[in-house]
N, C-alpha and C positions, 0 to 999 in steps of 0.2 A: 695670911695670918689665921690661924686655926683658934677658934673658940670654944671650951669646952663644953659651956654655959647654951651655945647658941648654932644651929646647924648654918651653912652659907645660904642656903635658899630663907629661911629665918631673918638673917642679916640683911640680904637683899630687899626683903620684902618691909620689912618694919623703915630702912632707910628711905624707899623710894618713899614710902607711905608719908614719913616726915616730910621729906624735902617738897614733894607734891601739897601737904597739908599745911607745912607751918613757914617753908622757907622761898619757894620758887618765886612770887610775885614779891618782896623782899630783894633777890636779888639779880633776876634776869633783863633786867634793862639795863643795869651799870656794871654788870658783871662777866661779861660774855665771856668764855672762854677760862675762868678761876674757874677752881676746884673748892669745892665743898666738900668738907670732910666732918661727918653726924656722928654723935656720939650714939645709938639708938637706944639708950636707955634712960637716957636725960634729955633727947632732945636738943641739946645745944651743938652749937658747929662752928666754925674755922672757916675763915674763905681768906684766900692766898692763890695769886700766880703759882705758884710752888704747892705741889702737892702734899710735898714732904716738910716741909715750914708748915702747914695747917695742920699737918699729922702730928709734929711733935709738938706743937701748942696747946691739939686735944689731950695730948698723953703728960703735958708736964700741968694739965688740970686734975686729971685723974688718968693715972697712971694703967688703970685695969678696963678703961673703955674699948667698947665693943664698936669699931668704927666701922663707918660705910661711907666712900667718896663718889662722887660725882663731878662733872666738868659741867656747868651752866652752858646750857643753849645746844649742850650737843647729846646725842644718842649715848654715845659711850666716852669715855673716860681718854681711851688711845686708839692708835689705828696701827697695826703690825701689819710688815710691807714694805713695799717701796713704789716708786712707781718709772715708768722708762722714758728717759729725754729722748728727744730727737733732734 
């Protein structure tokens, strides 16, 4: 999703900056594994199993937010790939 308002290293930055500042100890003990999804202008978020249920929660608050997700407890969000049984 392209922003016109905001470049993607912007959006990265201001999200991590929340979620580290106002949300991580809030929800990584009962949360492992949901996805957090920040509005970076307001500060308010979404945490859902489903990435896309928190995404259109955020967007049927305000329609024009400028989102950044996260997945609780892990480095990144997904992992592309597969891997080889034996």
């Amino acid at each position: 999703m392209a922003y016109a308002s905001h470049s993607p290293q912007e959006v990265e930055s201001r999200g991590e900056e929340i979620y580290e500042r106002q949300i991580r100890r809030q929800v990584e003990s009962d949360h492992k594994g949901e996805f957090v999804v920040i509005d970076i202008e307001t500060g308010e978020y979404e945490l859902d199993q489903d990435d896309l249920q928190a995404t259109k929660r955020a967007l049927a608050k305000r329609p024009r937010a400028v989102l950044y997700g996260v997945r609780v407890g892990f480095p990144t969000a997904y992992t592309l790939g597969g891997h080889v049984e034996r």
